[in-house]
Each structure stands twice: as C-alpha cells, then as structure tokens.
C-alpha positions in Angstrom: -36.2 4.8 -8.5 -39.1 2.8 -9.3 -38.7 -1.0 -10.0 -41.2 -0.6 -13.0 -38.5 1.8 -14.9 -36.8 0.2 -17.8 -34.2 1.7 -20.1 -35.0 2.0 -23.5 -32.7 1.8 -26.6 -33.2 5.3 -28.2 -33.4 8.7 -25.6 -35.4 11.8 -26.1 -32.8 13.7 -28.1 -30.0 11.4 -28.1 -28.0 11.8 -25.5 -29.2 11.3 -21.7 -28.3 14.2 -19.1 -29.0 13.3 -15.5 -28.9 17.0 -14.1 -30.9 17.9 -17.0 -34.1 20.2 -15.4 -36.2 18.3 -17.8 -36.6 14.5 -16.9 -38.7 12.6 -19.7 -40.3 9.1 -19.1 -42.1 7.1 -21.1 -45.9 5.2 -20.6 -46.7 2.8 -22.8 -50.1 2.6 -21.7 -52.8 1.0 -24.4 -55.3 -0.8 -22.9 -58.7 1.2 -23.5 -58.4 2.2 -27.0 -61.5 2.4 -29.0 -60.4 3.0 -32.4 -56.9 3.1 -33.7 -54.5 1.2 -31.2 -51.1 1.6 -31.2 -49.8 4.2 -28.5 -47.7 1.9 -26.7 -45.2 2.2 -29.3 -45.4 6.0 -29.6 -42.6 6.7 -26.1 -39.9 4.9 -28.7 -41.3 6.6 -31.6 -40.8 10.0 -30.6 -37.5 9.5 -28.9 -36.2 8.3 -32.6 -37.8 11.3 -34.2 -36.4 13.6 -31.8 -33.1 12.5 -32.4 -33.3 14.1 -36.2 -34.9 17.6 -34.8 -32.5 20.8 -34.4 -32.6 21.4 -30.8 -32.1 25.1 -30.7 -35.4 27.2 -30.1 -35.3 30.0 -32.1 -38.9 30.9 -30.4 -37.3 31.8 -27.3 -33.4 31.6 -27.8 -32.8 28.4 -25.0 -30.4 25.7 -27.1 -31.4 22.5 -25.7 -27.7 21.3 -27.1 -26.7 22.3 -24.4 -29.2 21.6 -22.0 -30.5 18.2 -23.1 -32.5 16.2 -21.1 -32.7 13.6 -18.3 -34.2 10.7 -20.0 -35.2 7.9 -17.6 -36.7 5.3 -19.4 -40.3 3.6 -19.6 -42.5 2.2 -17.4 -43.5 -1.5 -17.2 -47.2 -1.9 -18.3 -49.6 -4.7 -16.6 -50.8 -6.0 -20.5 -54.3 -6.1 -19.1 -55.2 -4.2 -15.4 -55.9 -0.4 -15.8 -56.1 -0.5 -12.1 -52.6 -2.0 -11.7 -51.1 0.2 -14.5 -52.9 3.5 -12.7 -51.3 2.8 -9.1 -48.1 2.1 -11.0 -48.3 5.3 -12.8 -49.1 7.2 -9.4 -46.3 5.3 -7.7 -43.7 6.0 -9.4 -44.4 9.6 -10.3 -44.4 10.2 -6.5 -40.8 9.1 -6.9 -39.1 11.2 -10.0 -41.0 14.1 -8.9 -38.5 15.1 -6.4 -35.5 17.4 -7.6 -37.5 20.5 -8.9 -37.4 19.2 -12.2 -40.5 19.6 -14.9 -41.7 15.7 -15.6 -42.2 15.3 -19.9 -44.5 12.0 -20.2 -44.7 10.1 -23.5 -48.2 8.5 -23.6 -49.7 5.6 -24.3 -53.5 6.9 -24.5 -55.3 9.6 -22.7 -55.8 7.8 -19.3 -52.1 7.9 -18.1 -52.9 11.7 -17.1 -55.1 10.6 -14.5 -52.8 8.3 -12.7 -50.5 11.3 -12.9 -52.8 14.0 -11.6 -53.9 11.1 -8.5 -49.6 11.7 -7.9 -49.8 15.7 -7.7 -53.4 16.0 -6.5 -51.7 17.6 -3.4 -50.4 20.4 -5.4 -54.2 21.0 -6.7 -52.9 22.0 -10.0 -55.1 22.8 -12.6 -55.1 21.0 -16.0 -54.7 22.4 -19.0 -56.0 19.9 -21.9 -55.1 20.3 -26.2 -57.9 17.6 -27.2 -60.4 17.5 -29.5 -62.6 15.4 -26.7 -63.7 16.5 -24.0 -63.2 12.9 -23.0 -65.7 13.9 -19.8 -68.0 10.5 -19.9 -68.7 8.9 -17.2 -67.9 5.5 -18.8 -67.6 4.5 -22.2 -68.1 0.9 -23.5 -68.8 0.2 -19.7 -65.5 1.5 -18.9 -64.9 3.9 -16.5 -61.1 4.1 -17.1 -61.3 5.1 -20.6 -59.3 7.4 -22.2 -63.0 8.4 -23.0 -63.8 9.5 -19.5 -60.0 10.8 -18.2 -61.0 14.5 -17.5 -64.1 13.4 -15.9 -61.6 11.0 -13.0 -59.9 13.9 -12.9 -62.1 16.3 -11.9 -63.6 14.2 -9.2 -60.1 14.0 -7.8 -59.5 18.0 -8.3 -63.1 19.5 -8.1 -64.9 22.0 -10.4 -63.1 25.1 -11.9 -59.9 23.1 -12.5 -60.0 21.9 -16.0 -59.2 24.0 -19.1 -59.9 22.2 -22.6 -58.8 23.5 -25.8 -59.2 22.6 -29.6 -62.8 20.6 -28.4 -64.7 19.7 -31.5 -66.3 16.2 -30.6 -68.9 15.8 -27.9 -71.8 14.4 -26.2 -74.7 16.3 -24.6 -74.0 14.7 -21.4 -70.1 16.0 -21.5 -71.5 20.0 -22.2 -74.0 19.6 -19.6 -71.2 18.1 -16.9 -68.5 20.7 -18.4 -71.7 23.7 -17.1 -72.3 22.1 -14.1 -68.3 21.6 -13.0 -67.0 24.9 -14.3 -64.9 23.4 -17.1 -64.0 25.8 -20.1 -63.6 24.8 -23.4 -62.7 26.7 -26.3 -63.8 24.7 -29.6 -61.4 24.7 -32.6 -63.9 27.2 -34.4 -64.0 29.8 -31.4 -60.1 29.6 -31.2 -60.0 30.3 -34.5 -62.5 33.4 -34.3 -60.8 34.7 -31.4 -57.7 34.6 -32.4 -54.2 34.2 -30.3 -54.0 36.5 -28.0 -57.6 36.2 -26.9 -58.3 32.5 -26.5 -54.5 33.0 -24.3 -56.4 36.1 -22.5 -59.0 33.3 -21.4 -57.1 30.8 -20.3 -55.0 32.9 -18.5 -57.6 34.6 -16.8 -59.1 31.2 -15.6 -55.1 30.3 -14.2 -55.4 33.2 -11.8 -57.4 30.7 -9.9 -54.7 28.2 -9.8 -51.5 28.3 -7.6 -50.0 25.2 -10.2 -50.8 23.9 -13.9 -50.4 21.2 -15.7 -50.6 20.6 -19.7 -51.7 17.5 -21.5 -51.8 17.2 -25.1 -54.0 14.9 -26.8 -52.3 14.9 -30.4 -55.8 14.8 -32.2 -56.6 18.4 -30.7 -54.5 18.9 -34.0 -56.2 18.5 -37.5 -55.2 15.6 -39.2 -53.3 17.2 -42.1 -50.6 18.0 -39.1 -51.1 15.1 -37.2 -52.6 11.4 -39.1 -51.1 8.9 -36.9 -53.7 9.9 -33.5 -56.0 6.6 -32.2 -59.2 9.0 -32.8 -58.7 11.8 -35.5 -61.1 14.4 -35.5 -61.6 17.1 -38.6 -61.4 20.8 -38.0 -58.7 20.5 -35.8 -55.9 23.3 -34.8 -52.7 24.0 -36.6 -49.0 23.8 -35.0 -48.5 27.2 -34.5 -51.8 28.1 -32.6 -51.4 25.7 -29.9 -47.0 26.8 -29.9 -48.2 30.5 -30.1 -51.3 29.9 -27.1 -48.1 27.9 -25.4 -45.7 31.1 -25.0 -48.4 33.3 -23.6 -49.7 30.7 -20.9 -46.5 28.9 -19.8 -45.1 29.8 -16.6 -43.0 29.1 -13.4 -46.4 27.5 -12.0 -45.9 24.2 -15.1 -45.5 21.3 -13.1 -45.2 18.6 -16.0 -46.9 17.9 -19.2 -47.6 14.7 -21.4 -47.7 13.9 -25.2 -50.7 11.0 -25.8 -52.3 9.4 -28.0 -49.7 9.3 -30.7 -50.7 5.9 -32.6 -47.2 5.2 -35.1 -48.6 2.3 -36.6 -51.0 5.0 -38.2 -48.4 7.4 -38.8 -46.0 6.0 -41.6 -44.5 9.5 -41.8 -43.5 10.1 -38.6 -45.3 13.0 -38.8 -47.1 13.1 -35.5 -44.3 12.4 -33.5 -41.9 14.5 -35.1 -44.8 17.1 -34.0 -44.7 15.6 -30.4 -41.1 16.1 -30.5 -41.4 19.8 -31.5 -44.1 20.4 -28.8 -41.8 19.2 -25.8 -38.8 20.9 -26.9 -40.9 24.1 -27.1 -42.9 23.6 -24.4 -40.2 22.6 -21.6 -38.1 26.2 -23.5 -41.1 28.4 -22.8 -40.9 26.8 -18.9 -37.1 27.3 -18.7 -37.7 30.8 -20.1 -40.0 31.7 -17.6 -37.7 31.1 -14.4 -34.8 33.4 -16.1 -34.6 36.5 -13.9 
C-alpha cells in the first residue's frame, strides 16, 4: 500500500472491514480554493457524521451493518505542490484499485478527480459530474490546476463525448462554447427540474451507451444551499437530495468504477449538514452499485 496512506482516528461508519467491497480513502486536498477554504478537513468530517447515520438502505434493501466498509485512511498532502499532490493521488490509486472493489474518495476540492481519472484513464471511463460548475476553464487565476478548470484536464486526458455534468447553474461563455465543441452535456438545475426524474436519467443514460465504464463525482454545491451551506462556492437554485438519489438509482450500474464526495468546506458548515448529506450520498450510492451486481 502506498507510503502516503495514513490512518485516521474516526472511519467511515465506525467500524473498518477489510474484505469490505467498498474501500473508502480520504484526500485532503486544498490548495486551489478560491472562495471558502476548508475541504481538507471535510475526509474527518464525514467519517464522524457517518458514524451517527442508520446504515440500512431502505431504497434498495442492502444493510450496510453488515457489509461495512474497508476504510483505509488518508493521503498525505504536499501543503503547497498541486503537481506533487496530483502524481500522488495517481500513484496510489493505481495501487487500492486492485481487488474488484468500488474506490469511495472523500475530497478535498474538485481537482483530486483529475489525478484520479489520470489513474483509470486506461479504463476510458466516462465521468459523470453533480456540480453546479462546469469547472471547464482553461485556467483560472492563472492556474491551470484549479478546481476551476478540473473537467477541462479531464477531458484532454479522456477526449470529447466523455463528460456528463449535472445540476450546472454557473458559467462562462468560454465553458458553453468548449462544452459544444467537446460533446459535453449538461443539464442545468432548471432543465432537471422541467424534465423531471425519469427524463433527465433517460439522458444520461442514453449518453452511457457510449461508455464501456463510469465514474461519478459529486461536487456538494450541485446541491442548493438550503441542503447543503458548508460548500467552498455555493451557488443558488441548486438540486434537492432526492433528485440527484432518485437520478442515482436509475443510472448506477455494474459499469461504476469509483466515485468521490468534494468540496465539502466544515468550517462553513456548523451543522454538519453537508456532510451528514455526503454521508447519505455514499451509503446510497455504493447500495445502488451493490444492487446492481445481484443476479
């Protein structure tokens, strides 16, 4: 395992399980925040708030009491090399990928998916993103690393066609024009809400046809701030829990091959509310996964 991994004192859910088909690590990544710093601290954060949760999905019937999870700890952060932290990131998700388990990550901001798509690039997956951003900038305060600019690094590493984003509300002209020229569809908060469920799923379903493998990222802002305060860049008009857990049980298949929770800021969120949230959304998310294998 990775020299970078460190324990940490709390565990997603409590109690560690090492043959656990869910492994959960944690990266503290914070370097490029613009706004509201602070999601370094959210891995520990949500551990401690999924420790109070009920871990019986009554969505889809799988009792994560039983299951648990395979909690390895946190990665070591370089305090000021994105570079470093990115190869580090890549590195060791090379490593904990083996095993055929689904790989939970526990941002840190936005750019620790890239690292971890530069890991599974091989697998061309696409990514599905929950963000109110399209975060599709080339740079952004001269900074091409951003959290700002992360599905834009990732489609030059994947290609056009491969990225899905959902809940987008806040943009640039130059982000619409690169999401027409590279394929990328995104279905705004208001659009969702006009379609409804089973449509917006019907869409992004329809583009997965294309795509042998997925993976999920969710950007905790995609949600409106009522149901989730404590994000580094809130956005109003955003989506409610049960859109995005409703949109999860008709796109979530066999073909997930990780997901991550970012952006969480706690110093922002006194009431734990956002992570509880993050703490829902992977206990959902990895059920609806562990549903879909059943025979």
């Amino acid at each position: 395992m990775s020299l970078y991994l460190n324990e940490t004192p709390y565990v997603f859910g409590g109690v560690k399980k090492g043959e656990s088909p869910i492994r959960i690590i944690g990266i503290p990544l914070d370097i490029s925040s613009s706004y509201r710093p602070g999601s370094r601290f959210a891995p520990l954060r949500i551990r401690e708030s999924s420790i109070n949760l009920e871990f019986y999905s009554i969505r889809t019937g799988v009792d994560f009491n039983e299951i648990l999870f395979d909690d390895i700890g946190d990665l070591s952060m370089h305090p000021s090399s994105m570079e470093e932290n990115l190869s580090r990131i890549e590195e060791t998700y090379k490593q904990i990928t083996s095993g055929n388990k689904l790989i939970v990550s526990l941002g840190g901001e936005h750019t620790i998916t890239y690292g971890i798509i530069k890991a599974i690039k091989n697998e061309q997956p696409c990514v599905i993103s929950f963000d109110a951003h399209l975060d599709l900038r080339n740079e952004y305060l001269g900074d091409k690393y951003s959290h700002a600019c992360v599905m834009r690094r990732i489609t030059e590493v994947l290609g056009e066609g491969k990225i899905i984003e959902v809940g987008t509300r806040a943009v640039t002209k130059e982000e619409l024009n690169y999401a027409k020229e590279n394929r990328i569809l995104y279905i705004t908060s208001r659009e969702l809400r006009w379609l409804g469920i089973k449509e917006t799923a019907r869409k992004i379903t329809k583009r997965l046809e294309e795509c042998k493998k997925f993976y999920i990222s969710y950007d905790m802002d995609a949600f409106d701030p009522a149901f989730a305060p404590g994000v580094a860049t809130p956005e109003p008009e955003g989506l409610e829990p049960w859109q995005v857990l409703d949109i999860m049980e008709q796109i979530i298949d066999k073909r997930l091959i990780g997901l991550d929770i970012v952006e969480v800021s706690p110093p922002y969120d006194s009431s734990m509310i956002t992570s509880m949230l993050a703490s829902r959304l992977i206990i959902e998310a990895s059920a609806y996964y562990l549903k879909s294998k059943q025979p």
